[in-house]
SESELO-679775 format. One line per 5 residues: number of its first residue (from 1); for each residue x, y, z negated of C-alpha. Coordinates in nm, 3 decimals. Example, Ala and Ser with C-alpha at 12.3 -4.5 7.8 and 13.67 -1.06 7.14 Angstrom:
BEGIN
1 = 1.230 -0.450 -0.780  1.367 -0.106 -0.714 .
REM end
This chain:
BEGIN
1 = 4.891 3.791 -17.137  5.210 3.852 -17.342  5.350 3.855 -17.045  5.162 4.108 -16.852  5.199 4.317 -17.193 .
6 = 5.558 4.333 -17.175  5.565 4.437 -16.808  5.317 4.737 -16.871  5.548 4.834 -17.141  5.872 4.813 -16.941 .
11 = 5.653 5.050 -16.667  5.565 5.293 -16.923  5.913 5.344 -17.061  6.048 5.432 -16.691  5.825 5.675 -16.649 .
16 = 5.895 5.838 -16.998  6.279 5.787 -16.888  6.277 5.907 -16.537  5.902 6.095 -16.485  5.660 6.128 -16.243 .
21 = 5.760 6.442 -16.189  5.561 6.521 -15.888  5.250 6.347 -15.998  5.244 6.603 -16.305  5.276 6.893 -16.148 .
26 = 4.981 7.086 -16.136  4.959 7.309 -15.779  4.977 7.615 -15.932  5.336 7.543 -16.112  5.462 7.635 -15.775 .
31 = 5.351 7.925 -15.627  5.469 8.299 -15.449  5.302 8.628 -15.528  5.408 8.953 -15.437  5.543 9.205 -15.726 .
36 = 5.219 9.284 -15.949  5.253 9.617 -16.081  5.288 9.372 -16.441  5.570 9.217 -16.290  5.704 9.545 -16.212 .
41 = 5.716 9.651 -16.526  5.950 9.392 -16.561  6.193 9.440 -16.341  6.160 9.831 -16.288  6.546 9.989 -16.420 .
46 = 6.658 9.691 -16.466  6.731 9.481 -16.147  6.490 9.698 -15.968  6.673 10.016 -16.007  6.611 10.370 -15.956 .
51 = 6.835 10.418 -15.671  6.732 10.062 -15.505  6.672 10.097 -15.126  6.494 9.792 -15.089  6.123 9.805 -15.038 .
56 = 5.903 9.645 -15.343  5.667 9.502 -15.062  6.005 9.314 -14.937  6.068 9.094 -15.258  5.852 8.823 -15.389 .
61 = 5.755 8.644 -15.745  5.796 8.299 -15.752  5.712 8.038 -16.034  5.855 7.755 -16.006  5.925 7.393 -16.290 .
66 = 6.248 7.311 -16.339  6.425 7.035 -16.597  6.728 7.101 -16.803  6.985 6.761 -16.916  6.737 6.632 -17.101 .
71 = 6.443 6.543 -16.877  6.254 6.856 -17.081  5.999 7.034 -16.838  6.021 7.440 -16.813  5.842 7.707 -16.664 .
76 = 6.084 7.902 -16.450  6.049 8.229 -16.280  6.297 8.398 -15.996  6.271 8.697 -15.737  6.361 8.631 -15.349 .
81 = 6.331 8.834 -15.072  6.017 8.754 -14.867  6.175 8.631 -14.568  6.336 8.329 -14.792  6.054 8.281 -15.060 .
86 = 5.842 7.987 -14.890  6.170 7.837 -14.798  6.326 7.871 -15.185  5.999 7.783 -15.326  6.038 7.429 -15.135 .
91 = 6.396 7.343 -15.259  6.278 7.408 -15.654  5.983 7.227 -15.549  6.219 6.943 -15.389  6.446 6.985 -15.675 .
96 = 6.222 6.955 -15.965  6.017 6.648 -15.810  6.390 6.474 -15.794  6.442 6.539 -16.152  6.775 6.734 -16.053 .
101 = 6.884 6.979 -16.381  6.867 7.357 -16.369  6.935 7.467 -16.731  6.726 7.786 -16.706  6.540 8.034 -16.402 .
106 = 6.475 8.302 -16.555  6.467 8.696 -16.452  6.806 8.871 -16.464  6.599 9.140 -16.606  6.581 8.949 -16.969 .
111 = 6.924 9.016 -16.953  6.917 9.380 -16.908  7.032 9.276 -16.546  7.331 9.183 -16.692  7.510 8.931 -16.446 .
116 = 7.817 8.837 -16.697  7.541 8.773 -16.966  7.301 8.601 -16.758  7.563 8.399 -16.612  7.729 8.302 -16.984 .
121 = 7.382 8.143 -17.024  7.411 7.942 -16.746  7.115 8.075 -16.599  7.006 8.081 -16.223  6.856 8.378 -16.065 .
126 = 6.858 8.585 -15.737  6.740 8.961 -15.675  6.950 9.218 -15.881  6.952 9.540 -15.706  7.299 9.679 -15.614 .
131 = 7.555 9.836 -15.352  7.886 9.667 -15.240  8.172 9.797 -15.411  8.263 10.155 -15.242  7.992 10.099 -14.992 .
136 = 7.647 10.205 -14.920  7.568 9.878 -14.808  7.329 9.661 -15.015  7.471 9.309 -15.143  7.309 8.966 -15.081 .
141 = 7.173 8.967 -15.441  7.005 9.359 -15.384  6.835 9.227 -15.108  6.723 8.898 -15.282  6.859 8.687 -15.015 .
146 = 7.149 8.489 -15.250  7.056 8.268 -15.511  7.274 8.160 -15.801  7.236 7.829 -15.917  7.369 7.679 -16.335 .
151 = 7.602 7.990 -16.338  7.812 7.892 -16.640  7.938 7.545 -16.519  7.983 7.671 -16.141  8.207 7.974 -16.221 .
156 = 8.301 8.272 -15.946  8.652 8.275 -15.897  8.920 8.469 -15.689  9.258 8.587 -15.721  9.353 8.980 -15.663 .
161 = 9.691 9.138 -15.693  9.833 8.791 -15.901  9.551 8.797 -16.154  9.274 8.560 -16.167  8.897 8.686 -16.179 .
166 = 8.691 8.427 -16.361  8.318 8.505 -16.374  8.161 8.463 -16.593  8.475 8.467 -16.814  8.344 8.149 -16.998 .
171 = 8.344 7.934 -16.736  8.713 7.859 -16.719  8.676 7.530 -16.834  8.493 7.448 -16.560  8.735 7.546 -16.245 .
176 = 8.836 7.224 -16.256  8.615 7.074 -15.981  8.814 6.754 -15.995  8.669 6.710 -16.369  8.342 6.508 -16.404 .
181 = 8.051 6.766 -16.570  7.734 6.852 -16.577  7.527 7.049 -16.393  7.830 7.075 -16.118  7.758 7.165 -15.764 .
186 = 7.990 6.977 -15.515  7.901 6.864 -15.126  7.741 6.551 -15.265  7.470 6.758 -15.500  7.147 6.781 -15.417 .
191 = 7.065 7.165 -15.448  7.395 7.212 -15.195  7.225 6.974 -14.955  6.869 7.179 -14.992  7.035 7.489 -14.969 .
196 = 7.244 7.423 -14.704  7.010 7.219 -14.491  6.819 7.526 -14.507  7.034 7.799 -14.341  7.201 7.885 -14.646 .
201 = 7.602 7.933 -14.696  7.775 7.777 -15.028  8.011 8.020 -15.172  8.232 7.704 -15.262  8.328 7.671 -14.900 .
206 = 8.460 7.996 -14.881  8.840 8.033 -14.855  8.959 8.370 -14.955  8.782 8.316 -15.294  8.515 8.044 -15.422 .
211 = 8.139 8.109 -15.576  8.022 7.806 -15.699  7.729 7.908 -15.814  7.616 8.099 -15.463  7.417 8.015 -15.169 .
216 = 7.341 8.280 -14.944  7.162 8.397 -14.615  7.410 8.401 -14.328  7.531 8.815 -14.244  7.406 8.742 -13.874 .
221 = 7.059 8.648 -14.026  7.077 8.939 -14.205  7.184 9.198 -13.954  6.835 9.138 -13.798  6.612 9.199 -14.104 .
226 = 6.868 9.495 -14.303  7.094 9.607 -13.972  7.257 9.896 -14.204  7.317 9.642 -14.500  7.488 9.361 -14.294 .
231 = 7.898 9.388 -14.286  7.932 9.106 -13.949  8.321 9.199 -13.973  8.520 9.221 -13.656  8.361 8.992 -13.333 .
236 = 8.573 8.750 -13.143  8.847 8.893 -12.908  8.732 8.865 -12.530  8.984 8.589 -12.381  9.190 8.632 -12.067 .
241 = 9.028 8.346 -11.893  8.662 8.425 -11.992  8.572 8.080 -11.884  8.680 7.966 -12.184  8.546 8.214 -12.399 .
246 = 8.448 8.022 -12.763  8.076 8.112 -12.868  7.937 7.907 -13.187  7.802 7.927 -13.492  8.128 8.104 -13.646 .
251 = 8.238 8.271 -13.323  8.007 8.534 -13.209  7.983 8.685 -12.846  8.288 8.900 -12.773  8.167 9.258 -12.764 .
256 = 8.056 9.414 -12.413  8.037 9.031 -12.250  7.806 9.144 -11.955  8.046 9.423 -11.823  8.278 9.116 -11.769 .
261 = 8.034 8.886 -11.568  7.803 8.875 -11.280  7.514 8.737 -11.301  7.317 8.541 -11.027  6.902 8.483 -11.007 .
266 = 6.776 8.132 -10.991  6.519 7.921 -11.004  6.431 7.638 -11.288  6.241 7.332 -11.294  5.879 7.591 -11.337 .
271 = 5.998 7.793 -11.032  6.054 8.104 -11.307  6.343 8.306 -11.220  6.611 8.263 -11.432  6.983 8.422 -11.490 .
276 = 7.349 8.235 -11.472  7.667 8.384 -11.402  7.784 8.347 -11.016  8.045 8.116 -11.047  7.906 7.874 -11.294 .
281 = 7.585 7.874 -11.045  7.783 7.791 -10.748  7.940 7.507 -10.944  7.572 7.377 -11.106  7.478 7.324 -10.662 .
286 = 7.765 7.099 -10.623  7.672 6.922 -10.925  7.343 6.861 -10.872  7.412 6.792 -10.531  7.666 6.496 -10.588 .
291 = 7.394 6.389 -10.878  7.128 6.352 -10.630  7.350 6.137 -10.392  7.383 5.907 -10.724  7.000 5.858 -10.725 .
296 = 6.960 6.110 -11.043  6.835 6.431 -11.004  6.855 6.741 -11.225  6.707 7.087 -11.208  6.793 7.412 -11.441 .
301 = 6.625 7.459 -11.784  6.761 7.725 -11.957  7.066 7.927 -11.898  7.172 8.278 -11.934  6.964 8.478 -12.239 .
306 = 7.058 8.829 -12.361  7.118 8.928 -12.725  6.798 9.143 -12.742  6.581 8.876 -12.561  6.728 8.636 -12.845 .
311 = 6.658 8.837 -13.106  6.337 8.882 -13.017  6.291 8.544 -13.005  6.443 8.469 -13.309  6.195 8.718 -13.510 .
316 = 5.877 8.593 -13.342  5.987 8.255 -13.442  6.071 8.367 -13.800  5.713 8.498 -13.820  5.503 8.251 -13.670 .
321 = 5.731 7.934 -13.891  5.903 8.036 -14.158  6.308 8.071 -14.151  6.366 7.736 -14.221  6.226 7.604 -13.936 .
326 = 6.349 7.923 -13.759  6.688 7.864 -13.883  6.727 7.502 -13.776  6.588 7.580 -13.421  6.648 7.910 -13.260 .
331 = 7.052 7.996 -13.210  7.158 8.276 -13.424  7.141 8.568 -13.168  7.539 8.657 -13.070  7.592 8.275 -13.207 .
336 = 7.452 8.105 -12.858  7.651 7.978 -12.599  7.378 8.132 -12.374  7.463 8.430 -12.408  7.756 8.373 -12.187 .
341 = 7.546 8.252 -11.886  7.785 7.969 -11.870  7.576 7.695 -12.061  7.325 7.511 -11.847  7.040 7.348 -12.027 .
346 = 6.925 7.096 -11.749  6.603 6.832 -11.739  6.566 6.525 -11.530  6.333 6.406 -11.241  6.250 6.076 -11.223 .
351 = 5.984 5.896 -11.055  5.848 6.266 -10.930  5.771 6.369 -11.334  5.951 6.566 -11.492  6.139 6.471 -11.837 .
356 = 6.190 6.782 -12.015  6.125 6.708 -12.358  6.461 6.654 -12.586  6.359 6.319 -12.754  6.250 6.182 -12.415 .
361 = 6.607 6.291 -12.178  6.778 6.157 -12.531  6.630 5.828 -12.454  6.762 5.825 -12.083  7.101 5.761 -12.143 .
366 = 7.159 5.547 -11.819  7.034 5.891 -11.566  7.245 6.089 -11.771  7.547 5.872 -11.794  7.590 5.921 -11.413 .
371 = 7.549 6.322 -11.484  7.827 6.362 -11.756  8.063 6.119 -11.545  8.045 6.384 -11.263  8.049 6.670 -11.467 .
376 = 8.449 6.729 -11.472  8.522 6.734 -11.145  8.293 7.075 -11.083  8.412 7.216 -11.412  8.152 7.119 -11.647 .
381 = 8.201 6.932 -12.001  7.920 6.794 -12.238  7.931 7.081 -12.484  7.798 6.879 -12.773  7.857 6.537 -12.770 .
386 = 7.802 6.245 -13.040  7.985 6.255 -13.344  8.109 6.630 -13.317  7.829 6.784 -13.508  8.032 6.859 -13.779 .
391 = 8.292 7.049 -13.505  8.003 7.208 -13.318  7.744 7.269 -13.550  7.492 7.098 -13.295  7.332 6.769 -13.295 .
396 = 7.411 6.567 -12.970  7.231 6.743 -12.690  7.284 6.529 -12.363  7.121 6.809 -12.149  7.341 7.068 -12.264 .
401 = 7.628 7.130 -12.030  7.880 7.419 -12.023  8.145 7.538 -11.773  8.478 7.598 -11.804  8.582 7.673 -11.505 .
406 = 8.921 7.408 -11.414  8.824 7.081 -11.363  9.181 6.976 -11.467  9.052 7.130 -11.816  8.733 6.953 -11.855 .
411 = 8.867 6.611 -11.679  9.073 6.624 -12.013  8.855 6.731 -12.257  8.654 6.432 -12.125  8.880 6.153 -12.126 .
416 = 9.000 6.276 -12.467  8.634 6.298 -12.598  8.711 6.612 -12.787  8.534 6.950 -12.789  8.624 7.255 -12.658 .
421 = 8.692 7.372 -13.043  8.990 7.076 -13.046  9.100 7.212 -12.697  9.131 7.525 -12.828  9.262 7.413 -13.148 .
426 = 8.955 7.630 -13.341  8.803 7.407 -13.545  8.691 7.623 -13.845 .
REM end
């Protein structure tokens, strides 16, 4: 019995070390409400200003638990724009049940909206209403869509005209992301895996300055919700071979592609007409020819799909599932390699039924083994192949086949087992 005793003990003092978070959480200690003309009172000349262009219906309440260093429990509240706040609620919700610290969530507004001030307090917060400097565009935090996460000890930093911006100015100390410390967001932290996993950027990957602190909504995903607020910067240069034109998840669609191609009318695997540019079509007949003299045959998926038609289907998407699921599942429209019309999405035959679901065509490596041998020698290279996800962006996708046009090209890009970003020397 002693025995037994000193077991239950030893149980009870783990859980008082380490908690049961999740089990103690009551539902509503995580939940999303829209602003209550209460919590507009709030916020109202403060973060929500007088000259703020962004809707009220567009920005969300959420209260979420959070634990500071000492395992202590607290009630935190944060406004997100609507199009993130299911998504955001889930990582707090992810991050509190894994007992990661977040000193305080509180609104920016008990701060007077005071960034520096908030920040010196280490606290975490999103929406603040204003423009970009000399601009009349709206920044990621006006539009709610940038979160700031234990602001003190994951200082904004960046260098102009020799001097060094530290902000806030207290968190000097803490620039050193060699140094061991707490509450400090690196690639192996938890909240930069959440964020990230979720669509978000980390302002510590940035080169021309570093946020520590920041994760925010890519300026693609933002140019289809606030077109007038998104800056998308110059797009990539249209090449002088345009069949090896670089479209990814960094390098959008050169502008005015489809005055530069021609575009054939096909048939897929349902009989549904489908677009691909002419001389990637003519290629895909040899290919599947030679294929089905090697006992494997392929038919088209998915190839060419305009910017609108993505869009379109990006948004639907977004609406029916959320933008997390959105995010990791629809191409960014002007991010997709089918765009182009030179990325064939194929699916297999075998036996007379059709395999056209990914897991399955991922399990028949043998069928598609003969494929991807043949593909150089019509022009074609396996666009993402294993272990390049962190080059490509894209998890293996056997199917997924894009042409470049020389077969001299992609017979080397092949036997190297590189991706086109390494050919190109673009792997950023």
């Amino acid at each position: 019995m002693r025995k037994w005793l000193s077991i239950l003990v030893a149980i009870l003092c783990l859980n008082l070390c380490f908690g049961t978070l999740a089990e103690t959480a009551a539902p509503n200690d995580f939940y999303v409400s829209e602003i209550t003309d209460e919590i507009f009172a709030r916020i109202w000349e403060k973060s929500f200003k007088t000259d703020c262009t962004v809707p009220r219906e567009d920005l969300r309440y959420l209260h979420v638990l959070h634990v500071d260093l000492a395992g202590e429990t607290h009630e935190g509240e944060i406004i997100v724009n609507r199009h993130i706040a299911d998504t955001v609620l889930d990582i707090f919700r992810q991050l509190y049940e894994a007992g990661y610290p977040i000193e305080k969530i509180r609104l920016v507004d008990e701060y007077d909206a005071d960034d520096e001030t908030s920040m010196r307090d280490n606290n975490s917060s999103s929406f603040n209403f204003r423009f970009i400097s000399h601009t009349t565009k709206v920044s990621k935090h006006g539009l709610g869509l940038a979160i700031d996460i234990n602001t003190l000890y994951n200082p904004y930093t960046k260098v102009v005209d020799g001097e060094r911006i530290i902000e806030p100015a207290t968190g000097e100390p803490y620039l050193d992301r060699a140094a061991d410390f707490p509450y400090k967001i690196d690639h192996d932290d938890l909240a930069y895996k959440l964020f990230t996993e979720a669509g978000f950027e980390w302002g510590g990957d940035w080169t021309d300055r570093k946020d520590y602190q920041h994760f925010e909504i890519p300026t693609n995903i933002i140019a289809l919700w606030y077109p007038e607020s998104a800056n998308l910067g110059e797009p990539s240069p249209m090449p002088d071979n345009i069949y090896m034109v670089l479209v990814n998840k960094t390098h959008p669609l050169p502008p005015d592609w489809d005055q530069h191609i021609v575009l054939d009318t096909a048939l897929n695997a349902w009989n549904h007409e489908i677009q691909i540019e002419h001389e990637t079509f003519e290629a895909y007949k040899l290919l599947e020819a030679a294929c089905r003299e090697k006992g494997v045959i392929i038919h088209l998926d998915s190839v060419y799909r305009s910017v609108d038609a993505q869009k379109e289907l990006w948004l639907r998407f977004e609406q029916e599932y959320g933008f997390k699921y959105t995010q990791g599942t629809v191409a960014t429209p002007t991010l997709s390699e089918h765009h182009t019309g030179l990325a064939v999405d194929v699916c297999l035959e075998k036996d007379g039924v059709l395999i056209d679901e990914n897991e399955d065509m991922m399990k028949e490596t043998e069928l598609f083994g003969i494929v991807h041998q043949l593909l150089p020698k019509y022009g074609f290279i396996l666009r993402y192949p294993e272990g390049k996800k962190d080059i490509t962006g894209y998890n293996p996708e056997c199917w997924h086949f894009r042409y470049i046009g020389d077969p001299a090209i992609a017979q080397e890009i092949t036997d190297k087992g590189i991706t086109l970003e390494e050919y190109l020397g673009t792997t950023d």
